[in-house]
PDB file of N, CA, C, O and CB in Angstrom:
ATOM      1  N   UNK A   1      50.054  33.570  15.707  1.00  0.00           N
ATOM      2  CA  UNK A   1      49.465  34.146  14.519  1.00  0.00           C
ATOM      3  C   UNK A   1      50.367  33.935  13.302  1.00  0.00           C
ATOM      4  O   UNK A   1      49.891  33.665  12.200  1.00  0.00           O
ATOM      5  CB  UNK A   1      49.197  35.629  14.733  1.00  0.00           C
ATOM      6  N   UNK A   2      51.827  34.077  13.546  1.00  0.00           N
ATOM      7  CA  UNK A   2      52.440  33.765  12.473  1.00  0.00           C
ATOM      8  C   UNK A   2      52.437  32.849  12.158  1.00  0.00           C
ATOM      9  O   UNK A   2      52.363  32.631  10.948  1.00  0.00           O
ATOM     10  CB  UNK A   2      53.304  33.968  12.361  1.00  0.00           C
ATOM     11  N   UNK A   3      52.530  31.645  13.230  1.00  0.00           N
ATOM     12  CA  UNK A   3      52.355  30.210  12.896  1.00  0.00           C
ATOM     13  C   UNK A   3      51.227  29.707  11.706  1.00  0.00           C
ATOM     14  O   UNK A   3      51.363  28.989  10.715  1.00  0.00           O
ATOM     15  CB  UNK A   3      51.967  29.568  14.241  1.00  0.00           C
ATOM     16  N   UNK A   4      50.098  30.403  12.257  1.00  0.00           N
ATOM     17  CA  UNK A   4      48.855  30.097  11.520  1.00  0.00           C
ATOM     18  C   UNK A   4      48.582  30.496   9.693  1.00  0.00           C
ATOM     19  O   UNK A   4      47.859  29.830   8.952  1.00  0.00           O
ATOM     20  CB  UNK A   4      47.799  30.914  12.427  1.00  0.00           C
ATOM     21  N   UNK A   5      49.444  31.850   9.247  1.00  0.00           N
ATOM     22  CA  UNK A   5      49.905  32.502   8.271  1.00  0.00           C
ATOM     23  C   UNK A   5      50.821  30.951   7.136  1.00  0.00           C
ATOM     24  O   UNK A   5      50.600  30.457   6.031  1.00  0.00           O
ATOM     25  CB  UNK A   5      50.986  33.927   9.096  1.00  0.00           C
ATOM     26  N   UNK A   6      51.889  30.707   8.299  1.00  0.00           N
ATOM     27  CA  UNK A   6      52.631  29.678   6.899  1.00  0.00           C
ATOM     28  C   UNK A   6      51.527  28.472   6.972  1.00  0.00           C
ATOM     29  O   UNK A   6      51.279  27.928   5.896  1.00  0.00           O
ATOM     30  CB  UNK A   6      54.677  28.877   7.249  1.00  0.00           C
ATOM     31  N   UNK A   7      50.922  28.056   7.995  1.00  0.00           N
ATOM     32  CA  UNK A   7      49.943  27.526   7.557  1.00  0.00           C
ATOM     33  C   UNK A   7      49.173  27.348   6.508  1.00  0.00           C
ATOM     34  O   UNK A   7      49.150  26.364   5.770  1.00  0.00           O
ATOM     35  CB  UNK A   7      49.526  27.723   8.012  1.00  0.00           C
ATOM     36  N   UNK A   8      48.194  28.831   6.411  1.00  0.00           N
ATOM     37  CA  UNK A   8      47.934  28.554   5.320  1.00  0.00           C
ATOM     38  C   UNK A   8      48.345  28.701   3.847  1.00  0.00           C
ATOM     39  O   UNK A   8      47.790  28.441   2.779  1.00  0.00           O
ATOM     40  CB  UNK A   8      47.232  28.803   5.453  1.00  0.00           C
ATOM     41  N   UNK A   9      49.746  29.312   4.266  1.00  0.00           N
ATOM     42  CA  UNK A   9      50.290  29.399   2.575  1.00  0.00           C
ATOM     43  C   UNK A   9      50.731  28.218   2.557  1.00  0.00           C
ATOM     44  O   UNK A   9      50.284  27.578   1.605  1.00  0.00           O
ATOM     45  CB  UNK A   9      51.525  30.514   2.021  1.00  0.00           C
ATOM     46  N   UNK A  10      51.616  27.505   3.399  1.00  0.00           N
ATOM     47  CA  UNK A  10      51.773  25.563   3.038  1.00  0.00           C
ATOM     48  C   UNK A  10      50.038  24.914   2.507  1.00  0.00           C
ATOM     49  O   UNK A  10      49.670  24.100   1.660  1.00  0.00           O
ATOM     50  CB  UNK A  10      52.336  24.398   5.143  1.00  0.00           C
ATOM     51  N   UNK A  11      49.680  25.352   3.019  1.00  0.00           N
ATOM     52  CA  UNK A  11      47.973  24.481   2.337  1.00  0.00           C
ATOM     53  C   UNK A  11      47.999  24.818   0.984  1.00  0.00           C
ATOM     54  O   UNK A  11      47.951  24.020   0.048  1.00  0.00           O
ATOM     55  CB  UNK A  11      46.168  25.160   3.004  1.00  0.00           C
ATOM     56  N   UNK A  12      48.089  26.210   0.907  1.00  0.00           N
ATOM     57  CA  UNK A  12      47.538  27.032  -0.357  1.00  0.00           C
ATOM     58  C   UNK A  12      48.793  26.713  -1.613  1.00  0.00           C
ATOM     59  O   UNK A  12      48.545  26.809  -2.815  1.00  0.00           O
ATOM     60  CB  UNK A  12      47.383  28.999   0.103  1.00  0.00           C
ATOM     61  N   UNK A  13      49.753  26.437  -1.219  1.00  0.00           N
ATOM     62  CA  UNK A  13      50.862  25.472  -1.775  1.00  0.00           C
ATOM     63  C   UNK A  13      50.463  24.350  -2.237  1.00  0.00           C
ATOM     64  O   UNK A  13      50.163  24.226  -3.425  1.00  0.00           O
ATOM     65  CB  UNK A  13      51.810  25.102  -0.891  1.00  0.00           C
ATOM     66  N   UNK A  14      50.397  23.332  -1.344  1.00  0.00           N
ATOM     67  CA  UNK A  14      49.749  22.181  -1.612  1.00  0.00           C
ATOM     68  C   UNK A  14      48.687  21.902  -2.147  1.00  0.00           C
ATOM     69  O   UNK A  14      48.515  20.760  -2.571  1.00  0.00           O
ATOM     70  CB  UNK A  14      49.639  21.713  -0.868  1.00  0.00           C
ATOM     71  N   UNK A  15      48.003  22.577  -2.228  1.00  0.00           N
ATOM     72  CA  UNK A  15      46.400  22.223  -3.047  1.00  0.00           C
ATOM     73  C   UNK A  15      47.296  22.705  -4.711  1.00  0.00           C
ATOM     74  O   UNK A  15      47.673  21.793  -5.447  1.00  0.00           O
ATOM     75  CB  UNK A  15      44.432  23.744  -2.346  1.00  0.00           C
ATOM     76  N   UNK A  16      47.521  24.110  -5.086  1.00  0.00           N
ATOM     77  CA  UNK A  16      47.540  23.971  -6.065  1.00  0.00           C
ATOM     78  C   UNK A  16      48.737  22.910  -6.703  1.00  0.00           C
ATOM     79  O   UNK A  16      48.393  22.302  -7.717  1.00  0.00           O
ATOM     80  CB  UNK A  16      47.458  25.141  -6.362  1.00  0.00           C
ATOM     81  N   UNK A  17      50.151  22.645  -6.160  1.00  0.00           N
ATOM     82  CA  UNK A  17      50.494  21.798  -6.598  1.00  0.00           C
ATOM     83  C   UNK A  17      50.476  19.947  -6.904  1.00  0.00           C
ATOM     84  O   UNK A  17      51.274  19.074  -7.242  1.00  0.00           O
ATOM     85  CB  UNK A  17      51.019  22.252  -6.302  1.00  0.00           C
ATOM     86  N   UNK A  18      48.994  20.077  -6.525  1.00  0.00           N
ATOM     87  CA  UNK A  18      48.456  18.627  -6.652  1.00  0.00           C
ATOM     88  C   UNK A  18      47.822  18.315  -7.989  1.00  0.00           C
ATOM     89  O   UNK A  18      47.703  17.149  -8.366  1.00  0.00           O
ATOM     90  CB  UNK A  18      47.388  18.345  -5.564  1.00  0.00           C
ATOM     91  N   UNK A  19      47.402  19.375  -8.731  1.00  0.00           N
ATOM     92  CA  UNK A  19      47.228  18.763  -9.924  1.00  0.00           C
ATOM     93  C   UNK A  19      47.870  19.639 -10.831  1.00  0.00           C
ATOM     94  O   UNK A  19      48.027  20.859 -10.786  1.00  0.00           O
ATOM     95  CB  UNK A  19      45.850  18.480 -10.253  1.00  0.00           C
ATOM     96  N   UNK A  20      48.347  18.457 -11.989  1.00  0.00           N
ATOM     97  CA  UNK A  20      48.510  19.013 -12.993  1.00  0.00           C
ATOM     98  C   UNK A  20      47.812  19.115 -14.641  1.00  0.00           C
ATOM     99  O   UNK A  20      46.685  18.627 -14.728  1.00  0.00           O
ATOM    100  CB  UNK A  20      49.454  18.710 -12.908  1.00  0.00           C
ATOM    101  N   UNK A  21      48.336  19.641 -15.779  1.00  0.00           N
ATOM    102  CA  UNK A  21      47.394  19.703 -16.717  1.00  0.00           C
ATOM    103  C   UNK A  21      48.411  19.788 -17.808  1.00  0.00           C
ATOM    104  O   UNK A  21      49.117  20.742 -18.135  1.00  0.00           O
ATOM    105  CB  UNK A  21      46.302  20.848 -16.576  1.00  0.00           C
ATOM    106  N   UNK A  22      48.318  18.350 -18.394  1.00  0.00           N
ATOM    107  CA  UNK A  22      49.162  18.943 -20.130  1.00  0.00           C
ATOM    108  C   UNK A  22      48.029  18.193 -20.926  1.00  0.00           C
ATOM    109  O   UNK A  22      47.127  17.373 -20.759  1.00  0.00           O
ATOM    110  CB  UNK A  22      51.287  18.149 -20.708  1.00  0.00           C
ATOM    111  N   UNK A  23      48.846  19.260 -22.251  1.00  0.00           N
ATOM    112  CA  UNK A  23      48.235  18.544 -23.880  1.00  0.00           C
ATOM    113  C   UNK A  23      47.726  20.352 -24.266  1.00  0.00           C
ATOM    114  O   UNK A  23      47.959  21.351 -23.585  1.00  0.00           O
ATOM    115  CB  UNK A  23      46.287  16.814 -23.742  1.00  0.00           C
ATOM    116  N   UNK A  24      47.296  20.291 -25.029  1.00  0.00           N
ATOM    117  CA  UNK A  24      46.234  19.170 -25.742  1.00  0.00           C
ATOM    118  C   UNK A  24      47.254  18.439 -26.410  1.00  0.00           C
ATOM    119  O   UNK A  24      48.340  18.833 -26.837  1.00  0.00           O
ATOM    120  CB  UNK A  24      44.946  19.765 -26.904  1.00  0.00           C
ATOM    121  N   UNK A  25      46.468  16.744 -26.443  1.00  0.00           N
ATOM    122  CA  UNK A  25      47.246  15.770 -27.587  1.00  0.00           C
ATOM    123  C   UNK A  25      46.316  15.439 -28.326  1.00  0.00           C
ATOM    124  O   UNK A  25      45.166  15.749 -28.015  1.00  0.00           O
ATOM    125  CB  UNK A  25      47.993  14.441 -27.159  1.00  0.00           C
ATOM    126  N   UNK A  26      46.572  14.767 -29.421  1.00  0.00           N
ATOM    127  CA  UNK A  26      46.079  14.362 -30.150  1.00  0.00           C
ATOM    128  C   UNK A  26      45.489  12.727 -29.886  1.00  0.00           C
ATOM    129  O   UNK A  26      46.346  11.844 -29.848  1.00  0.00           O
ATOM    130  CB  UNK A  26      46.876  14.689 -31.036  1.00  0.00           C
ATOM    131  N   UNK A  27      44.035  12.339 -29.707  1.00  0.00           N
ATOM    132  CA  UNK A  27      43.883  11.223 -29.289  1.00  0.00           C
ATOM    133  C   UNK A  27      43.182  10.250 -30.340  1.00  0.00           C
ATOM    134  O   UNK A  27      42.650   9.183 -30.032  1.00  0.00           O
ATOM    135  CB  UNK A  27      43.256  11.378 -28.114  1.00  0.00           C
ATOM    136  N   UNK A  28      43.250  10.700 -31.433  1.00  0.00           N
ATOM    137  CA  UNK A  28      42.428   9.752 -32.676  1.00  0.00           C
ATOM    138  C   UNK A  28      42.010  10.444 -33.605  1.00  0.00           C
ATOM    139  O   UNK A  28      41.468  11.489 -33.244  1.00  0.00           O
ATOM    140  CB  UNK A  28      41.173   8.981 -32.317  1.00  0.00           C
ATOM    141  N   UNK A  29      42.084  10.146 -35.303  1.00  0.00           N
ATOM    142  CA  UNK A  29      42.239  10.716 -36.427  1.00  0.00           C
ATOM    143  C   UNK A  29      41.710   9.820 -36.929  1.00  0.00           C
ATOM    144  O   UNK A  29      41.969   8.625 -36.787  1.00  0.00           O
ATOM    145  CB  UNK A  29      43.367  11.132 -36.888  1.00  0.00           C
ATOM    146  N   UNK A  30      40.803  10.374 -37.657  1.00  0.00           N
ATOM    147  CA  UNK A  30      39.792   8.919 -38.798  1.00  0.00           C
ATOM    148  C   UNK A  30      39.318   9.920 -39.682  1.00  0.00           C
ATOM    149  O   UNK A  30      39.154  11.136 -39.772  1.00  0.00           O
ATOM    150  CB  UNK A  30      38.059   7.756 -37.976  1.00  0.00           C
ATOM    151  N   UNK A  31      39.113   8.419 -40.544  1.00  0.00           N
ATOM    152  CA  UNK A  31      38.585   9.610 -41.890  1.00  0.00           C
ATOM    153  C   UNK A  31      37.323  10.143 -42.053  1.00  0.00           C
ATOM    154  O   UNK A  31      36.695   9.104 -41.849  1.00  0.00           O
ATOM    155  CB  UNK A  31      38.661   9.057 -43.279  1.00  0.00           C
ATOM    156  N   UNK A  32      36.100  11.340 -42.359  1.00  0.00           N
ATOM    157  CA  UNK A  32      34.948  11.345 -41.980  1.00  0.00           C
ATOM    158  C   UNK A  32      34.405  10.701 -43.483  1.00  0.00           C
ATOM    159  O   UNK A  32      33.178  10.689 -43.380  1.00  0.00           O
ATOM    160  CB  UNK A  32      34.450  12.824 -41.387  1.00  0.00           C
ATOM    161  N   UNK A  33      34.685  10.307 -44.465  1.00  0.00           N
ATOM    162  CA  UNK A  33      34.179   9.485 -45.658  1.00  0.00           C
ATOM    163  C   UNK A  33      33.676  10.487 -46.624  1.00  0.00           C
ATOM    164  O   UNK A  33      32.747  10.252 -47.398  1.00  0.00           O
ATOM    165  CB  UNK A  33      33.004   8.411 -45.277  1.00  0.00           C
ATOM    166  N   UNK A  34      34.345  11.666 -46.556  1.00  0.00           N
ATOM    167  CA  UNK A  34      34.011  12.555 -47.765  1.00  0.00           C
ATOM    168  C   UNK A  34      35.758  13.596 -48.171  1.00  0.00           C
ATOM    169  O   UNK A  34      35.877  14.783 -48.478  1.00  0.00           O
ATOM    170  CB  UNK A  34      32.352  13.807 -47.125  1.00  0.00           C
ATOM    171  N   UNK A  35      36.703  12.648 -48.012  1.00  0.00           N
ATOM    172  CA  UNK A  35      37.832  13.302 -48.315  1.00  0.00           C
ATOM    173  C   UNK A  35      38.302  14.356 -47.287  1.00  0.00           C
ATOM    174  O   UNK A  35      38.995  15.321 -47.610  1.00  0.00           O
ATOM    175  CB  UNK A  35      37.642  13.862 -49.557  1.00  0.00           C
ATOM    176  N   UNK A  36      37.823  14.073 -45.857  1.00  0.00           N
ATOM    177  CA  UNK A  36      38.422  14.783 -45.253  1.00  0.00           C
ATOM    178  C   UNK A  36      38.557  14.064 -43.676  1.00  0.00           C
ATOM    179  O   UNK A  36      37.718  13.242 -43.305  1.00  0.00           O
ATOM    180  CB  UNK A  36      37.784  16.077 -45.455  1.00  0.00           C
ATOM    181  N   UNK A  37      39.805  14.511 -42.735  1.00  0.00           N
ATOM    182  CA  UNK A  37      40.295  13.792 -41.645  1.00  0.00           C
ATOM    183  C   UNK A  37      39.084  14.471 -40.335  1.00  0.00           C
ATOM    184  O   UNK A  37      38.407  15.441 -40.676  1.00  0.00           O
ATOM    185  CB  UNK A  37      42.208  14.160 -41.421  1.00  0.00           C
ATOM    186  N   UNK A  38      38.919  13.949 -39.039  1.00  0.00           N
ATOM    187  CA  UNK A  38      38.396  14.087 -38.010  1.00  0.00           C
ATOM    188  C   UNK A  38      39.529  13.741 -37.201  1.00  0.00           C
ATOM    189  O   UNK A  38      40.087  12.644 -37.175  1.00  0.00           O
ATOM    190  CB  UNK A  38      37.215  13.425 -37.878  1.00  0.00           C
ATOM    191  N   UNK A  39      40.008  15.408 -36.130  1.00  0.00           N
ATOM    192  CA  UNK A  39      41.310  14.488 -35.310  1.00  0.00           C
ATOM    193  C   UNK A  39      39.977  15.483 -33.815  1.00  0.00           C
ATOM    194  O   UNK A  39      39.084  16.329 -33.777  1.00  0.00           O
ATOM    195  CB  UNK A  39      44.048  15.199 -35.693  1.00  0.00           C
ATOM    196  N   UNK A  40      40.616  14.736 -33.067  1.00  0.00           N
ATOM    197  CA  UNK A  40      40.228  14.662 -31.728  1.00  0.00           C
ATOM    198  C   UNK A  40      41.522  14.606 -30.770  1.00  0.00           C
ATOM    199  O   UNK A  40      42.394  13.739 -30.718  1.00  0.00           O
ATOM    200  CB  UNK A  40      39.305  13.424 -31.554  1.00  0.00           C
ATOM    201  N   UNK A  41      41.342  16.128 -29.820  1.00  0.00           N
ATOM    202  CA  UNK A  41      42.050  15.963 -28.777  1.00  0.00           C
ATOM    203  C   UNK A  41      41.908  16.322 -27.452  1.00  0.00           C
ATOM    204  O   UNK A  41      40.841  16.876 -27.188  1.00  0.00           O
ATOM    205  CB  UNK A  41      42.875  16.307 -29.035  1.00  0.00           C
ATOM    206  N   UNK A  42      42.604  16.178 -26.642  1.00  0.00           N
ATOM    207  CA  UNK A  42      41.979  16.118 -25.638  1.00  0.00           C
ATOM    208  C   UNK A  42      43.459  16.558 -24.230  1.00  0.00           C
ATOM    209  O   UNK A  42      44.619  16.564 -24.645  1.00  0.00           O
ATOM    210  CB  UNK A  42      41.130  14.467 -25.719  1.00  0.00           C
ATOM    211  N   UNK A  43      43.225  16.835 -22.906  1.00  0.00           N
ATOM    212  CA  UNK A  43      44.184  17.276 -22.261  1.00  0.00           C
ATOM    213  C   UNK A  43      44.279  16.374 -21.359  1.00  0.00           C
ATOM    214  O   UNK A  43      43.200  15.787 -21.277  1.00  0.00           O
ATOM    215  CB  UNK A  43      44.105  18.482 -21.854  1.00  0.00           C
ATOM    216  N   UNK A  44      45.359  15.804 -20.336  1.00  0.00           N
ATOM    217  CA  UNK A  44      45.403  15.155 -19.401  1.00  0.00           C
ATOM    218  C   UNK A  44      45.611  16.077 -18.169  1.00  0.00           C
ATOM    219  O   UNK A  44      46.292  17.101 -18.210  1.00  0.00           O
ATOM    220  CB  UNK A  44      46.284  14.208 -19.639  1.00  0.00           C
ATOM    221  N   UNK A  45      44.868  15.553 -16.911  1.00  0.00           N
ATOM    222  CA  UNK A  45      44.854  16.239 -15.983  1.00  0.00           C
ATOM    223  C   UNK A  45      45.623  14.859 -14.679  1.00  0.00           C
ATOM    224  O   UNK A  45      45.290  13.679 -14.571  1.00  0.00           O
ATOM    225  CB  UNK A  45      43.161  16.948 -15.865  1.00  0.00           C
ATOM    226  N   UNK A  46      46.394  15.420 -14.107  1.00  0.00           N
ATOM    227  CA  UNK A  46      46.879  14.354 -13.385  1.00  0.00           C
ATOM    228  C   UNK A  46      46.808  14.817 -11.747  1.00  0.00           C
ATOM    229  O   UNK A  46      47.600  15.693 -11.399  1.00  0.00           O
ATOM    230  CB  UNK A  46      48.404  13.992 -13.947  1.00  0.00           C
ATOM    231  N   UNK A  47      46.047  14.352 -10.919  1.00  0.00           N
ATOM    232  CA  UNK A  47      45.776  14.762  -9.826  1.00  0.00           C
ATOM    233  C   UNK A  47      46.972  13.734  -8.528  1.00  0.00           C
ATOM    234  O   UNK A  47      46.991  12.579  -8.102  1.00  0.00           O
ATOM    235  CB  UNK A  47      44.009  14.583  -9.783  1.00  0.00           C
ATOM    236  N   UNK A  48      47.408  14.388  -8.422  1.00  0.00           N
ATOM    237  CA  UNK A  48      48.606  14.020  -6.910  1.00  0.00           C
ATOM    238  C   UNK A  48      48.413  13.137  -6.149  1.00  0.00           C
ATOM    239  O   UNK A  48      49.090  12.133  -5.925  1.00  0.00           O
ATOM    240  CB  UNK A  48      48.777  14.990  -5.804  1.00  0.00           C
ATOM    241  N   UNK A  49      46.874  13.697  -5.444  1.00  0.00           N
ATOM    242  CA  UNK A  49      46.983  13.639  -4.085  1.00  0.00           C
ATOM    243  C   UNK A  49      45.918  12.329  -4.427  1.00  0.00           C
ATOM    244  O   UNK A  49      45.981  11.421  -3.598  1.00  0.00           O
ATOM    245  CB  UNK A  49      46.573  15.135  -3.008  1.00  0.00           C
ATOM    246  N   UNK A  50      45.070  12.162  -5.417  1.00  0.00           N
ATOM    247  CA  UNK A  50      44.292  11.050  -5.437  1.00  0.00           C
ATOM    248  C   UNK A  50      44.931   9.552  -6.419  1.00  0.00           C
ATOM    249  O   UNK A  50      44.563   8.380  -6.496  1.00  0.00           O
ATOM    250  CB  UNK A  50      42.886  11.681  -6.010  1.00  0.00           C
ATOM    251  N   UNK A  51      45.871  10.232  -6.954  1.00  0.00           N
ATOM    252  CA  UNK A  51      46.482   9.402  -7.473  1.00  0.00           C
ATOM    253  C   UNK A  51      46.046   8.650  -9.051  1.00  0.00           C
ATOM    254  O   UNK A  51      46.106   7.538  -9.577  1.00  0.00           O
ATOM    255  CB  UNK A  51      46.528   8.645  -6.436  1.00  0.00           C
ATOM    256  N   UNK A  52      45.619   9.933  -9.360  1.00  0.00           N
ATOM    257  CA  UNK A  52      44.173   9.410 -10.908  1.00  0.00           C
ATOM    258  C   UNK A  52      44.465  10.185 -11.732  1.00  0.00           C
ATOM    259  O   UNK A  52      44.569  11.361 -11.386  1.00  0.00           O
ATOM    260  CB  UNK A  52      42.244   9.652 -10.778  1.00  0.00           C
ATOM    261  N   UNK A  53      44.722   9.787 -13.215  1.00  0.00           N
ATOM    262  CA  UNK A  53      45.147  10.527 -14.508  1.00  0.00           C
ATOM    263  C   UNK A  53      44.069  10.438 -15.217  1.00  0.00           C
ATOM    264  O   UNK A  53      43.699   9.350 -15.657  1.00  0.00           O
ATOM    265  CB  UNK A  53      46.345  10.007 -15.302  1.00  0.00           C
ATOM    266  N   UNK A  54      43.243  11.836 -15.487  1.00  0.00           N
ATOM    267  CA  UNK A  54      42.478  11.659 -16.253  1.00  0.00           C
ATOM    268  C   UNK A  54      42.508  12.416 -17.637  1.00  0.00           C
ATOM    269  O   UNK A  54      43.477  12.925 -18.201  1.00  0.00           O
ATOM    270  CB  UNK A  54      41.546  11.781 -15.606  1.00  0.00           C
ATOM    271  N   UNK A  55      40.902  12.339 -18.120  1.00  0.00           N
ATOM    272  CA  UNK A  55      41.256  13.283 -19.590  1.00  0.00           C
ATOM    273  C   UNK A  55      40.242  14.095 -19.285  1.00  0.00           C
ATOM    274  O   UNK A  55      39.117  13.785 -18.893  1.00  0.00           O
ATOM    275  CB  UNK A  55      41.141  12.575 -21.316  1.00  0.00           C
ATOM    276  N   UNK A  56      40.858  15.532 -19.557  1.00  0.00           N
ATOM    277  CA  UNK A  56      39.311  16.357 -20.133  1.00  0.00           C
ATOM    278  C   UNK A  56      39.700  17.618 -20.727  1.00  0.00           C
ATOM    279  O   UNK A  56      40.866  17.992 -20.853  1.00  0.00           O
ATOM    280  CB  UNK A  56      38.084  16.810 -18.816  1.00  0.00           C
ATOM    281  N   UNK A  57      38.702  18.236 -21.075  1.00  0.00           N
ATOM    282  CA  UNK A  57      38.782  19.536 -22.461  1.00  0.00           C
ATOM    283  C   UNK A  57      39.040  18.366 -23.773  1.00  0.00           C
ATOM    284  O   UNK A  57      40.225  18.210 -24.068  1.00  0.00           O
ATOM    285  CB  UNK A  57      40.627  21.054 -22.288  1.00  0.00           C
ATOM    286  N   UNK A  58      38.044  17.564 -24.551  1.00  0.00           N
ATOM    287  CA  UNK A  58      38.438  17.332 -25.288  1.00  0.00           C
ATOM    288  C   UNK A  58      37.554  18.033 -26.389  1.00  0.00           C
ATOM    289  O   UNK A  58      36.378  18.327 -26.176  1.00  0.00           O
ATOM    290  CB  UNK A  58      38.688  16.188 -25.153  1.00  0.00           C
ATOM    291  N   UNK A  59      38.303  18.323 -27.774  1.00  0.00           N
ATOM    292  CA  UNK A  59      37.775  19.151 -28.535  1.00  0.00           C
ATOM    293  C   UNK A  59      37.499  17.661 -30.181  1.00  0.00           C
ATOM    294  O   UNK A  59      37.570  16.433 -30.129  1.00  0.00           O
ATOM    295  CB  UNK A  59      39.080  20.811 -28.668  1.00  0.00           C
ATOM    296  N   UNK A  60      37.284  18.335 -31.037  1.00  0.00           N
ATOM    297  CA  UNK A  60      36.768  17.898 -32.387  1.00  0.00           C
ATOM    298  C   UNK A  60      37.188  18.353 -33.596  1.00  0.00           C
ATOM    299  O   UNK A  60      36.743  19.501 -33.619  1.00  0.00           O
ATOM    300  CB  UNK A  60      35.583  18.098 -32.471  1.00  0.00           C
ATOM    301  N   UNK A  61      37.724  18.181 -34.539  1.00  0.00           N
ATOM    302  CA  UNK A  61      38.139  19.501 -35.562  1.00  0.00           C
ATOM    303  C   UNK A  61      37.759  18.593 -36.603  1.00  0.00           C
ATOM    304  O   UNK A  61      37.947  17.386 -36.446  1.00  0.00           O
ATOM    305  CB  UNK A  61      39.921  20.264 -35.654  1.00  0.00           C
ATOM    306  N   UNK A  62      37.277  19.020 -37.581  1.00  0.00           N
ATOM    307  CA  UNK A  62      37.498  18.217 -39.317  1.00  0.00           C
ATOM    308  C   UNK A  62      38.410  19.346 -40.330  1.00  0.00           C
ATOM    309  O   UNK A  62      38.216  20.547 -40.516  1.00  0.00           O
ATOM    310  CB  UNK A  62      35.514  17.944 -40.328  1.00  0.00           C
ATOM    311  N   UNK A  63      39.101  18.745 -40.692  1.00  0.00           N
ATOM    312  CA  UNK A  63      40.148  19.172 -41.462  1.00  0.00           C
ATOM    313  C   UNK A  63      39.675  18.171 -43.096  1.00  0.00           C
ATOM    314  O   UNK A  63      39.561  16.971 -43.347  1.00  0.00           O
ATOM    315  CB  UNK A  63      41.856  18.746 -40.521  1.00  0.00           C
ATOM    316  N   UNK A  64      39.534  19.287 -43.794  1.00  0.00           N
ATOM    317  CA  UNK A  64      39.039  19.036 -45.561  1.00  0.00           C
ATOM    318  C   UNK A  64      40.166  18.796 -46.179  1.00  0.00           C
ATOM    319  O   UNK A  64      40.858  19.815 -46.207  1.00  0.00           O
ATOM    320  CB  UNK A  64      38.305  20.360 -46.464  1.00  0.00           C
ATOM    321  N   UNK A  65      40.693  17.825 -46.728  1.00  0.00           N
ATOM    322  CA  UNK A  65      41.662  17.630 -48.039  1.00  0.00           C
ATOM    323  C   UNK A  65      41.663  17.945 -49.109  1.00  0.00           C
ATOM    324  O   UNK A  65      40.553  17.688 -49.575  1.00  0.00           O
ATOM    325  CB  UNK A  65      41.849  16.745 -48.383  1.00  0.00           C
ATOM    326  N   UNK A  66      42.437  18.479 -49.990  1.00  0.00           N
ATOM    327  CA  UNK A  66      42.440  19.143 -50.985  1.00  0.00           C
ATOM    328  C   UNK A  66      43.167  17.826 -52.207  1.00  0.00           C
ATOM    329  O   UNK A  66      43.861  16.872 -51.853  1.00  0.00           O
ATOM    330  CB  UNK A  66      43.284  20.653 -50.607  1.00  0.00           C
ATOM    331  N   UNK A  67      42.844  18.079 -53.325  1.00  0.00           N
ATOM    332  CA  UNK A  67      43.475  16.859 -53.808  1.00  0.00           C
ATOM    333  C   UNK A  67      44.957  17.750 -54.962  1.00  0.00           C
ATOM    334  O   UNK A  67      45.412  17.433 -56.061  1.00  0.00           O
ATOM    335  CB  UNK A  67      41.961  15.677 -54.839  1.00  0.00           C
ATOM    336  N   UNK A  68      45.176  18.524 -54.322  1.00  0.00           N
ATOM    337  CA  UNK A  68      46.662  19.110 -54.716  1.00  0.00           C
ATOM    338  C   UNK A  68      47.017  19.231 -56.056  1.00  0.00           C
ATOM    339  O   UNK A  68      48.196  19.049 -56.360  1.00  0.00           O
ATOM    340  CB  UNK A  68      47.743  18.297 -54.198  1.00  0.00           C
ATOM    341  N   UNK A  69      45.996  19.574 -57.113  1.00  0.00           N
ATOM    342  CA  UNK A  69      46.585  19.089 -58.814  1.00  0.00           C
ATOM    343  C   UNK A  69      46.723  20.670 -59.722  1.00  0.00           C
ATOM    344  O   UNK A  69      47.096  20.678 -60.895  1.00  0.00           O
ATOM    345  CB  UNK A  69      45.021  17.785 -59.871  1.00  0.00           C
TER     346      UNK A  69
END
């Protein structure tokens, strides 16, 4: 029975340390053609055990410029 216990905390170990998750980064900034920027970002998720870096949660923002005078 005890055997079976680290069992499943070694599993329950291992699963969650198979993936990971950074960012948000910043993945592209353009201009939207009325004086103001469009940045886009997005998070990387990097999975262990399959061996695959992907992206997701990516978001949208427009940010308005001011012309500072």
């Amino acid at each position: 029975m005890k055997s079976l216990h680290l069992l499943a905390a070694l599993a329950v170990t291992a699963i969650l340390a198979g993936c990971t998750t950074a960012g948000p980064y910043v993945t592209n900034i353009s201009s939207d053609g009325r004086n103001g920027l469009n940045i886009e970002k997005c998070a990387v998720k990097m999975n262990a055990f399959m061996g695959t870096v992907s992206t997701t949660d990516c978001t949208s923002q427009n940010i308005r410029l001011s012309q500072g005078y």
